[in-house]
C-alpha positions in Angstrom: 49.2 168.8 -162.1 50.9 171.5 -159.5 48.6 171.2 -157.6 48.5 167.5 -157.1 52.0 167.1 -156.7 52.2 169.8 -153.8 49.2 168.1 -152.6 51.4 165.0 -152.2 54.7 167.1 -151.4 52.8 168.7 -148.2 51.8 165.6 -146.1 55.7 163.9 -147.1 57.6 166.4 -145.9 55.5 167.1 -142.6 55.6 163.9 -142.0 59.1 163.4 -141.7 59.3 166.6 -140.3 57.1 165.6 -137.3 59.1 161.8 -137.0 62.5 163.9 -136.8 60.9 166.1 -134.1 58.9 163.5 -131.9 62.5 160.9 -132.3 64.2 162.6 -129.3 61.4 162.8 -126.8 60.6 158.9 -127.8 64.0 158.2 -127.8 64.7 159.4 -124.2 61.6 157.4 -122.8 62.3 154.3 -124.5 66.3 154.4 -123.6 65.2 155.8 -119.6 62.5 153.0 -119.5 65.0 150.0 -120.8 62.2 149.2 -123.6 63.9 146.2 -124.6 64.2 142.9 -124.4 65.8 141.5 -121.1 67.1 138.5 -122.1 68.2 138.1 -126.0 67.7 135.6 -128.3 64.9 133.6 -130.1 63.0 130.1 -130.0 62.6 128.6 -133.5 59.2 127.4 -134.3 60.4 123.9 -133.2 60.7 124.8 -129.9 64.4 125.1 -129.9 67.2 128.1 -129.2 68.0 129.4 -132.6 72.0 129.5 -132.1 73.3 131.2 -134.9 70.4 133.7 -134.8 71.5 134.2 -131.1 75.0 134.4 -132.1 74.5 137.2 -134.5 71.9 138.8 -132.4 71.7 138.7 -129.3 73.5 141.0 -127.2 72.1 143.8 -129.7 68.9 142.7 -128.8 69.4 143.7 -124.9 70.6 146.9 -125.7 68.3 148.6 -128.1 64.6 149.7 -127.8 61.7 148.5 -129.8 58.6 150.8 -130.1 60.7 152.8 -132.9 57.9 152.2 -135.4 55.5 154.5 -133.0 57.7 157.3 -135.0 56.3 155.8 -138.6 52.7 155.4 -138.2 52.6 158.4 -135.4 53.8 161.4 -137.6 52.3 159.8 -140.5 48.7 159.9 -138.7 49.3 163.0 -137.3 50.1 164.9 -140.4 47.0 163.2 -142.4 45.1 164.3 -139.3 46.9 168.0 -139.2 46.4 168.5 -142.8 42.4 167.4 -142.8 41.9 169.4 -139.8 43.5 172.5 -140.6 41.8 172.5 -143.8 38.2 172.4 -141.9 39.5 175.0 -139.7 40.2 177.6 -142.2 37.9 176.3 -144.7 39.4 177.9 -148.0 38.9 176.5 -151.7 42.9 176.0 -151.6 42.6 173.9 -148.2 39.9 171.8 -149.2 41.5 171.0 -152.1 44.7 169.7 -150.1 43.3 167.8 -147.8 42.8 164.1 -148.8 41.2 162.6 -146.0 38.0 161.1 -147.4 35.8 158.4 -146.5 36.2 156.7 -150.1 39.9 156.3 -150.4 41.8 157.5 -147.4 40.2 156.6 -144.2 40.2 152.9 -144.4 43.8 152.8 -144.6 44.4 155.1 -142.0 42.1 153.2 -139.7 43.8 149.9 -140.5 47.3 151.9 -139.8 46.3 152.8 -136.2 44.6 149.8 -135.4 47.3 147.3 -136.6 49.7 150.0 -134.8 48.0 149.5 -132.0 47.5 145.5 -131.8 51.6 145.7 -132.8 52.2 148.0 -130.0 50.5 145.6 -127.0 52.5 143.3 -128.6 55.6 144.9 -127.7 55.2 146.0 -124.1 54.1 142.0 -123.5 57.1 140.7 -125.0 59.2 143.5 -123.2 57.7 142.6 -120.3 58.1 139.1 -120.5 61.4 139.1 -121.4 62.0 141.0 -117.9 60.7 138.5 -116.2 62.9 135.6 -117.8 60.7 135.0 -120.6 61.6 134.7 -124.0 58.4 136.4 -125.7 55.5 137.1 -123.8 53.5 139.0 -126.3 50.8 137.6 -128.0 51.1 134.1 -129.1 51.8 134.0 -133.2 48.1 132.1 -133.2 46.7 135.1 -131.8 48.3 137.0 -133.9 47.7 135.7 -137.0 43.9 135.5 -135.7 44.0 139.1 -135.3 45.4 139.8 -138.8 42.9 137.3 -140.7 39.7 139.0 -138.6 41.0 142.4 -140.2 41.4 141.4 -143.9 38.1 139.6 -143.4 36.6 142.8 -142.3 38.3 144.8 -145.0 37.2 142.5 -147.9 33.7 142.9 -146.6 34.1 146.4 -146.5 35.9 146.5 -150.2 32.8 144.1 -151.2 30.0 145.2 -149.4 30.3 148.8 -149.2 32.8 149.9 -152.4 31.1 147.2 -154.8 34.4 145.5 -155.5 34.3 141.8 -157.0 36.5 141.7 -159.5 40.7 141.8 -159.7 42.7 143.0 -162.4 44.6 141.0 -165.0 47.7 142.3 -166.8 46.6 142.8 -170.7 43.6 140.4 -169.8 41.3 143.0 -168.0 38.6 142.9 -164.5 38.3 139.0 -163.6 35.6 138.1 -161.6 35.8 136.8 -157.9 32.5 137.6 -156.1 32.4 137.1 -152.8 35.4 134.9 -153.0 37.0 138.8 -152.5 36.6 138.5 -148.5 38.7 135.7 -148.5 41.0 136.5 -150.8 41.7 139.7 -148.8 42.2 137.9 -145.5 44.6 135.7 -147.3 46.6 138.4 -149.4 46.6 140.5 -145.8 48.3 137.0 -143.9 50.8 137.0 -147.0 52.5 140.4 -146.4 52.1 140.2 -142.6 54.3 137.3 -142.5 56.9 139.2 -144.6 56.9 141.9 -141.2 59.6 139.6 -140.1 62.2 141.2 -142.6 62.5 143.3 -139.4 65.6 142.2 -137.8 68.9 144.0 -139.7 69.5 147.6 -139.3 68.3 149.7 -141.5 66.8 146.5 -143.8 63.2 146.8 -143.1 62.8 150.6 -142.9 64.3 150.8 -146.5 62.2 148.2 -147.6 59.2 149.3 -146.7 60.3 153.0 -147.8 60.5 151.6 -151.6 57.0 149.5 -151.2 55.2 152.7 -150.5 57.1 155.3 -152.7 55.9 152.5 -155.4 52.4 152.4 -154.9 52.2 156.2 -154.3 53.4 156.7 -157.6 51.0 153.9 -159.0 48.3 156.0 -157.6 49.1 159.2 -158.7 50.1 157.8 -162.3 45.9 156.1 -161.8 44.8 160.1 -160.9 44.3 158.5 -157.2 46.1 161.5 -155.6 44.5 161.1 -152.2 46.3 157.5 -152.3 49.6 159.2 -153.4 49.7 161.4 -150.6 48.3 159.5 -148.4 51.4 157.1 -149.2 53.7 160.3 -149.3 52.9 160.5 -145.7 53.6 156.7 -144.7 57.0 157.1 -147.0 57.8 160.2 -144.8 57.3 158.5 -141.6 59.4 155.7 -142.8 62.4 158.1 -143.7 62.5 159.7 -140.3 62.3 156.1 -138.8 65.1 155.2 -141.0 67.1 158.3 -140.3 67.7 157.2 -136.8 67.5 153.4 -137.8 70.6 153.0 -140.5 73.6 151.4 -138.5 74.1 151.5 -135.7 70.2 151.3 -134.7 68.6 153.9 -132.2 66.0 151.3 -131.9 63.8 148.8 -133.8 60.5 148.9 -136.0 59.0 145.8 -133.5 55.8 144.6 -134.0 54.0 148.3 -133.7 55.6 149.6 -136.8 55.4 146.2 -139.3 52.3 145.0 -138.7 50.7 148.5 -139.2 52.7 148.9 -142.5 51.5 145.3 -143.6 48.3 145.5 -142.8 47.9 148.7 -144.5 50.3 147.7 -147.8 47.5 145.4 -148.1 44.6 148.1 -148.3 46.9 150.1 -150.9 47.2 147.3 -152.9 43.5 146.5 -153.4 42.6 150.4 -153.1 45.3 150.8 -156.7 43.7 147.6 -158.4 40.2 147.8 -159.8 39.0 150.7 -157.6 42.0 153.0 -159.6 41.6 151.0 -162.6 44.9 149.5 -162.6 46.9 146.7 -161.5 48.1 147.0 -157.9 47.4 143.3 -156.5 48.6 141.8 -159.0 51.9 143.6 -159.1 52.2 143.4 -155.4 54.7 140.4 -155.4 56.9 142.0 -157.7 56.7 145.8 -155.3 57.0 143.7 -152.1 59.3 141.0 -153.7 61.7 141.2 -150.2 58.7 140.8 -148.3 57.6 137.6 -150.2 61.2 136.1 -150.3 61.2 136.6 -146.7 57.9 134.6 -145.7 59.1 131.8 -148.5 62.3 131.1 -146.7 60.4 130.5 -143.7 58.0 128.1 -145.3 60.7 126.2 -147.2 63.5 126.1 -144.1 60.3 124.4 -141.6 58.8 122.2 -144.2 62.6 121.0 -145.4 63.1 120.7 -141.4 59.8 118.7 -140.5 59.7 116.4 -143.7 63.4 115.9 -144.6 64.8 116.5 -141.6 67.6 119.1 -142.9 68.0 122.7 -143.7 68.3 124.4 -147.1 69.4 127.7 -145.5 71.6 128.2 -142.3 69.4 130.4 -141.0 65.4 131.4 -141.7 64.5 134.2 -143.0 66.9 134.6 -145.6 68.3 137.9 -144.7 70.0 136.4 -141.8 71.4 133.5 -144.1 73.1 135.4 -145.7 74.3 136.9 -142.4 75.3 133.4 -141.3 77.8 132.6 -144.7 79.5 136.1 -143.3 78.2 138.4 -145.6 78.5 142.1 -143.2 74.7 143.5 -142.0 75.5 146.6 -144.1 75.9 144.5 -147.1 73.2 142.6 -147.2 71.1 145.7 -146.0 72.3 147.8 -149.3 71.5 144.6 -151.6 68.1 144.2 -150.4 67.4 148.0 -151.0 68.8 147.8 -154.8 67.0 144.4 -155.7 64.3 146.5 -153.8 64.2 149.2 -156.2 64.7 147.5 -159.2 61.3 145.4 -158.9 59.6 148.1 -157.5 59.9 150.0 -160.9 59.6 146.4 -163.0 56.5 146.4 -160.8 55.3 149.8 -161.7 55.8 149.4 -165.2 54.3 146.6 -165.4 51.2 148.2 -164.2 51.6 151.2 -166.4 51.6 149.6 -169.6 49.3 146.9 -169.2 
């Protein structure tokens, strides 16, 4: 028991430990290179300016970097990386104990990490670019995007079904139910769910705290399932994200952008399937109680374009629904602080439920 709980301790508190260090040097570049958008302001899915986004937003958005998720999923990889590496270096029975990289558990996620880091991160230097030429976004197109995101959770599920033999999900007090291959798709689709609740990036210090809870949740999921190479592989996300957010609470250093929520998504998504029948538990089917912010987020969406396009009126004043509640005049600290406590309060009704089903 020790000495799984150092071996979860080890990779957390490098982690931050290397986001704290790298935050200046990142920091000067972005802020010496004006990595941010140009010209504020967003385009609603319609077409149009959103105003009272705009309002709220935009002269914040001219003034602070993006890239600032580059400091999650960079000291998180790095001190998965240190730790495997330093433990085949020295080669001791301690060591090899410690280090939870494996082939089984660990190195999916971590290769779904980088590479949704990476598609995040071209992403970000389009739109920044864009934007300096008088463009509002000039990134990927949200077609591509989404393309992008559904040709990775295809390839994981094939992966999950194909090579760890999993085609079943797990059922709260019912047990393993049965999906066959219908697990590719439903791993594409699951991974398009939490992608689209990336956009709960837009408040200072929201998104960062968010995401913080998600992950502290399923690390302890996984080490309460004896998964401890999940669990500190999640310890090492969760210190990332702490480092992010240390620079990130009010006023902002920079933003997450695109680099730093699509790798977290994309790799939530792994966790989640990883903790369900692979670790004998429940972690899918709790994942819309964990990620409850993320979900409310993508709903308002839905709801505010199909009450737009069918009814021709708007149930919120603004899409997604953190900024609503900017809009009725609640302060960004405010609804920031709520978001974390509802966040915490389903992440343990989430983990419970797990536990004693």
């Amino acid at each position: 028991m020790l000495l799984d709980l150092v071996k979860i301790f080890i990779p957390a508190v490098l982690s931050f430990a290397i986001g704290i260090g790298i935050t200046p040097i990142l920091t000067h570049y972005l802020y010496a290179n004006r990595m941010w958008k140009k010209r504020g302001g967003k385009v609603g899915l319609d077409g149009k300016d959103t105003l009272i986004f705009n309002r709220l937003h935009e002269s914040r958005e001219t003034q602070t970097p993006r890239l600032g998720g580059i400091v999650i999923w960079l000291s998180a990889a790095v001190a998965v990386l240190g730790v495997s590496g330093f433990a085949a270096i020295f080669d001791t029975a301690l060591l090899e104990k410690l280090d939870f990289l494996n082939r089984n558990q660990t190195l999916i996620p971590l290769i779904v990490l980088l590479l949704g880091a990476s598609i995040g991160l071209v992403d970000d230097l389009f739109e920044i670019r864009g934007s300096s030429r008088g463009g509002r976004r000039d990134g990927l197109s949200l077609r591509n995007r989404l393309l992008l995101v559904t040709i990775i959770g295809l390839a994981a599920g094939f992966w999950f079904y194909v090579k760890l033999d999993v085609s079943t999900i797990s059922i709260p007090f019912s047990g393993p139910f049965s999906v066959g291959v219908f697990l590719i798709p439903l791993f594409a689709i699951v991974t398009l769910a939490i992608y689209s609740g990336g956009i709960i990036d837009g408040i200072d210090g929201l998104a960062g705290g968010i995401f913080a809870i998600i992950f502290g949740a399923y690390g302890a999921l996984a080490f309460f399932q004896n998964q401890i190479n999940i669990a500190a592989f999640c310890a090492a996300i969760l210190g990332g994200i702490l480092a992010f957010l240390w620079f990130n609470i009010p006023p902002a250093r920079f933003y997450m952008s695109e680099t730093g929520s699509m790798a977290l998504t994309l790799t939530l998504t792994i966790i989640a399937f990883m903790t369900d029948t692979l670790g004998e538990g429940e972690g899918l089917f709790v994942l819309p109680v964990i990620a409850l912010p993320l979900f409310l987020t993508s709903l308002s969406v839905i709801v505010q374009t199909f009450s737009k396009r069918f009814w021709s009126r708007r149930v919120f004043k603004i899409a997604p629904l953190h900024h609503h509640f900017e809009a009725i005049g609640w302060p960004p600290y405010k609804v920031t602080m709520r978001y974390w406590i509802l966040g915490v309060v389903f992440a343990i009704i989430g983990v419970t439920i797990a536990l004693v089903s």
